[in-house]
C-alpha positions in Angstrom: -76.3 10.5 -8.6 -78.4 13.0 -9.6 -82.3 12.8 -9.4 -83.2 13.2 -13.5 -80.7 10.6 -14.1 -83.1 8.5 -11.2 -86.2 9.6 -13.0 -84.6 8.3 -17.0 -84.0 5.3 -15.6 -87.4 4.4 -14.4 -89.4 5.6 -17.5 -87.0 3.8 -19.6 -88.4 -0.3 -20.5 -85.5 -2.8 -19.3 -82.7 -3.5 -21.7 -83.8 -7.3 -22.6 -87.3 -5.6 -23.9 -85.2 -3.5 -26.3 -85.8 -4.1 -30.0 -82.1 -3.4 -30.9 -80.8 -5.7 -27.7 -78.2 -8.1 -29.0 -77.7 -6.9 -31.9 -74.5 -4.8 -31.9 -73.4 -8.0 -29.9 -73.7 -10.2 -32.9 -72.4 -7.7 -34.8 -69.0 -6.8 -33.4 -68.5 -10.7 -32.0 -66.0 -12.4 -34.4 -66.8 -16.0 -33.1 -70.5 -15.6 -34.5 -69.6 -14.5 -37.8 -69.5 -16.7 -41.0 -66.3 -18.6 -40.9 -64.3 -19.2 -44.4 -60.8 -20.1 -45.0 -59.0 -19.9 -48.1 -56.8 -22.4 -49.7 -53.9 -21.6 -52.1 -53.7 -24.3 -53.7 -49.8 -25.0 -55.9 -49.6 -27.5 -59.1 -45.9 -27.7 -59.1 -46.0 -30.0 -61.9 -47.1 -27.2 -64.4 -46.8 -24.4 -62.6 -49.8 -23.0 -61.7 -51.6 -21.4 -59.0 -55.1 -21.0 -57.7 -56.9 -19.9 -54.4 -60.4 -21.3 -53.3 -62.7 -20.0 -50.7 -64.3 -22.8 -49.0 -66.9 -21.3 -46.6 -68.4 -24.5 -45.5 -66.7 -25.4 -42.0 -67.6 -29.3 -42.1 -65.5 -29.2 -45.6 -61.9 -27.7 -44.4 -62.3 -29.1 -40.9 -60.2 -32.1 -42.2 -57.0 -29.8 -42.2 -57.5 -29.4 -37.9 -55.1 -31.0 -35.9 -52.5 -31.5 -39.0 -49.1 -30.3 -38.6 -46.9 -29.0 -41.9 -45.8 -31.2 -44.8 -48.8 -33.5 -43.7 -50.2 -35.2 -46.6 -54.4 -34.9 -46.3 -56.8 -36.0 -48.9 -59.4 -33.7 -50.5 -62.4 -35.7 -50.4 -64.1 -33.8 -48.0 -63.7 -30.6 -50.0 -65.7 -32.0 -52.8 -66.5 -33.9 -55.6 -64.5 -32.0 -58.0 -60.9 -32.7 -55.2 -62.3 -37.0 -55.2 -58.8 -38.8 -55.6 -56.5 -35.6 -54.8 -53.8 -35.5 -52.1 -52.6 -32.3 -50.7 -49.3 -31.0 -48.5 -49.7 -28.5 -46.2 -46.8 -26.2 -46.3 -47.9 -23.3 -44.7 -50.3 -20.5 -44.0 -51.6 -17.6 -42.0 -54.1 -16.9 -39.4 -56.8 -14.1 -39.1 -54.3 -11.5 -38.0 -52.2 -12.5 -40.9 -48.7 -13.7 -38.5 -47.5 -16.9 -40.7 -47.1 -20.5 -39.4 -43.9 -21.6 -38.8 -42.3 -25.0 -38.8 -40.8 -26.6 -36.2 -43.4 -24.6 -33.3 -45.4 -27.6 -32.4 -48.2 -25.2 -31.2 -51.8 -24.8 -32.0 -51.4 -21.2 -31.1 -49.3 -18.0 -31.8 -45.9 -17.6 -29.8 -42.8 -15.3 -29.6 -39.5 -16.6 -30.6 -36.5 -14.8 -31.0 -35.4 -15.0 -35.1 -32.4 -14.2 -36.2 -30.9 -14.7 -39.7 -31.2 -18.4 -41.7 -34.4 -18.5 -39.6 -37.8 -18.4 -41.7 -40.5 -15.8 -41.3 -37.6 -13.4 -40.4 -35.4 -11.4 -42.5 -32.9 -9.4 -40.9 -32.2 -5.4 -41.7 -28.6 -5.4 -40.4 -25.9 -8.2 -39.8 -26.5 -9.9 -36.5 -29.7 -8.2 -35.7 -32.0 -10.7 -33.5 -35.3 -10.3 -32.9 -38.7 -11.2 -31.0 -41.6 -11.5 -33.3 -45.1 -13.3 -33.5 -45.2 -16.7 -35.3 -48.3 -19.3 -35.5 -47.5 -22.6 -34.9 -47.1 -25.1 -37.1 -50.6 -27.2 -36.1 -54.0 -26.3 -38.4 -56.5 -24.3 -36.2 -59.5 -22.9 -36.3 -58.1 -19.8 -36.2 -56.1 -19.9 -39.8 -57.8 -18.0 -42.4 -55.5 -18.7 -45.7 -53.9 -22.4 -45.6 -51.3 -23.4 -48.6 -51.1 -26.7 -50.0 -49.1 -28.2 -53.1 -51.0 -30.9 -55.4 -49.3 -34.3 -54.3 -51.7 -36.8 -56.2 -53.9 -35.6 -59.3 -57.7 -37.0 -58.7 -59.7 -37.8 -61.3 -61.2 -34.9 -62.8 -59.0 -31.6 -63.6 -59.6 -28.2 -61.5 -60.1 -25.8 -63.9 -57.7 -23.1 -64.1 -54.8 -25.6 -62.1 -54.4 -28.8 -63.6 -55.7 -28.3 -66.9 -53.3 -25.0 -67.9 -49.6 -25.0 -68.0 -47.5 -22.0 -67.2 -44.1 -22.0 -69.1 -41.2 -21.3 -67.2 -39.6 -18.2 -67.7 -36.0 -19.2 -67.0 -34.4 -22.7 -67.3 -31.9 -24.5 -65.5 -28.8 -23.0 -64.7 -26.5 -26.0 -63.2 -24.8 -27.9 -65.6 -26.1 -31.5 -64.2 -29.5 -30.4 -64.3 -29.0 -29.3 -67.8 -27.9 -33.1 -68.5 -31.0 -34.1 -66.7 -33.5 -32.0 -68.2 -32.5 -33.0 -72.1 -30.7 -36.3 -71.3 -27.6 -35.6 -72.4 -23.9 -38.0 -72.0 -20.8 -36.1 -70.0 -19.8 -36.2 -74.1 -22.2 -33.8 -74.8 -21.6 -29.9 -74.8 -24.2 -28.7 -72.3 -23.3 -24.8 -73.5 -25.7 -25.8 -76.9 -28.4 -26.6 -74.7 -29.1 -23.9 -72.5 -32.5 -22.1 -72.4 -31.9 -18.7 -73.6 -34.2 -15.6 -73.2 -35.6 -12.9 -75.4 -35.4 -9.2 -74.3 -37.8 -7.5 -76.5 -37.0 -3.9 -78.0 -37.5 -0.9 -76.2 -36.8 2.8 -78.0 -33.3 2.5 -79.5 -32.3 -0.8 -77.6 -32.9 -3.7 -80.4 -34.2 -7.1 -79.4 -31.5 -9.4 -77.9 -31.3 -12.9 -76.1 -30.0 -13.8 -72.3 -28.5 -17.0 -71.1 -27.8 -17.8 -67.8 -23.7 -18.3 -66.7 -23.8 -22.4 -66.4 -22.5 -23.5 -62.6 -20.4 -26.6 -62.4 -19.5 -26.7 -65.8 -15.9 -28.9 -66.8 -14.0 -27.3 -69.1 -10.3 -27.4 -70.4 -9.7 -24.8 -68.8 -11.0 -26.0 -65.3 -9.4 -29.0 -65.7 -6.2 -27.0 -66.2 -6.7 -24.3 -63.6 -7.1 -28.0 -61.2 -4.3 -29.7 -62.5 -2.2 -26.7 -62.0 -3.3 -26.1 -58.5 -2.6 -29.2 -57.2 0.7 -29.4 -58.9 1.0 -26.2 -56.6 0.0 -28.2 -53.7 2.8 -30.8 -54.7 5.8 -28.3 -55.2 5.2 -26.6 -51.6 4.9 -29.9 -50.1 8.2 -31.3 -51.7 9.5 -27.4 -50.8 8.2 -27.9 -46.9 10.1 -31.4 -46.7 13.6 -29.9 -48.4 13.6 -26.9 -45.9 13.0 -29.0 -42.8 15.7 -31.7 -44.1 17.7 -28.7 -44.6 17.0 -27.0 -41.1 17.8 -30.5 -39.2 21.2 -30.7 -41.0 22.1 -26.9 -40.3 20.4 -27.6 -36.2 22.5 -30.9 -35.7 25.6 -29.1 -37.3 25.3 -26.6 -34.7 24.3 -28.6 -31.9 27.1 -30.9 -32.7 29.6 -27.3 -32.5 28.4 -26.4 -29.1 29.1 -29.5 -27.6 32.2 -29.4 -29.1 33.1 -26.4 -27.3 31.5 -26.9 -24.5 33.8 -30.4 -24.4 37.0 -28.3 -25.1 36.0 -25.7 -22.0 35.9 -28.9 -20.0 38.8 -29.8 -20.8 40.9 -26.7 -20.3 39.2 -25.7 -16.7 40.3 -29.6 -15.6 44.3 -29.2 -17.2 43.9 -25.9 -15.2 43.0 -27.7 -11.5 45.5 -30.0 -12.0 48.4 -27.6 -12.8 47.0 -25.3 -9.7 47.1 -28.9 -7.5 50.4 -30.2 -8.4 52.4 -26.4 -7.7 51.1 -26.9 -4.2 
């Protein structure tokens, strides 16, 4: 060590009698800064959406130690939530890896994903792959929590309860058609469906879209059935004639051969006894 580095260091106060000591500490710690959390917050009912930034700790600490689709009342968050009940059904922590369900873990693990799994889409067929996932338990360390309105309170939230979004496309299955205007299986469900406007652009005029109904009994369904399992019918009826047919031709032959192999019997014993009686 070399003797001016000696000298700096004795002319130089101690580091706790520094006017700057601590803070770069508080600055770069994560643990000491302000904590928030954000809650998207879904009103399936009329469709809306809203997120909230609740920086209070003491107000969101109710979501700790709750797993997914846990039902948790809001009456900790505030007076405006009194009466509301809200479903977790997912969210992210501060590095932004999403919670999965099923991972009872109040932590972030490594699964191996591959397709049908959520938080995983796969780029080619078959591919598996390790990634990061966040258990399915509310921590302290999840920054954006989402929840779904299961019970309305008693005051609206502005902006969430008291506007409706209209859908932008209706059902498409034929029974949900049924169910949506309460229509009889006498009813035509093609009058009913919720069609779309396309609006002009340049040369293109204005023009509607409806979606193709699923499930939907028509004639010619109930044709294209009848017919296929009068299909079904004739090849079974065919199956049974051929293998009537094939045990006729296979006890016909099998009736020959031991015909034969009777008269062969026959002829080699008249032959031993001719041979027997010469000698």
């Amino acid at each position: 060590m070399p003797f001016w580095f000696l000298f700096f260091l004795l002319l130089s106060p101690p580091l706790w009698q520094r006017e700057d000591y601590g803070q770069s500490v508080v600055a770069t710690d994560p643990s000491t800064q302000h904590l928030r959390m954000k809650l998207n917050i879904a009103y399936p009912a009329l469709g809306t959406q809203k997120c909230i930034e609740v920086e209070d700790e003491r107000k969101y600490r109710i979501f700790y130690e709750k797993r997914m689709s846990t039902e948790v009342k809001g009456d900790a968050l505030g007076d405006e939530f009194k009466g509301y009940v809200f479903k977790i059904t997912g969210g992210n922590d501060k590095q932004g890896f999403p919670m999965k369900q099923g991972v009872l873990e109040a932590r972030r693990v490594r699964l191996l994903l591959s397709a049908g799994h959520s938080c995983y889409r796969p780029r080619r067929t078959g591919e598996r792959k390790r990634k990061s996932v966040r258990g399915c338990i509310v921590g302290s360390d999840i920054s954006a929590l989402s929840l779904v309105v299961v019970k309305q309170g008693e005051q609206d939230i502005p902006g969430l309860t008291d506007t409706q979004v209209p859908k932008r496309l209706g059902p498409k299955r034929a029974s949900n058609i049924r169910k949506m205007f309460n229509l009889t299986k006498e009813d035509d469900v093609r009058k009913y469906v919720i069609r779309r406007e396309i609006p002009a652009k340049g040369d293109r005029k204005a023009y509607t879209k409806a979606p193709k109904i699923q499930r939907l009994v028509t004639p010619r369904t109930i044709q294209r059935k009848r017919h296929l399992r009068a299909l079904k019918i004739r090849q079974a009826e065919k199956v049974k004639e051929d293998a009537a047919e094939y045990a006729q031709i296979l006890a016909k032959r099998i009736k020959e051969r031991n015909q034969k192999r009777q008269e062969l019997h026959m002829k080699r014993r008249l032959s031993s006894t001719r041979q027997s009686s010469k000698q």
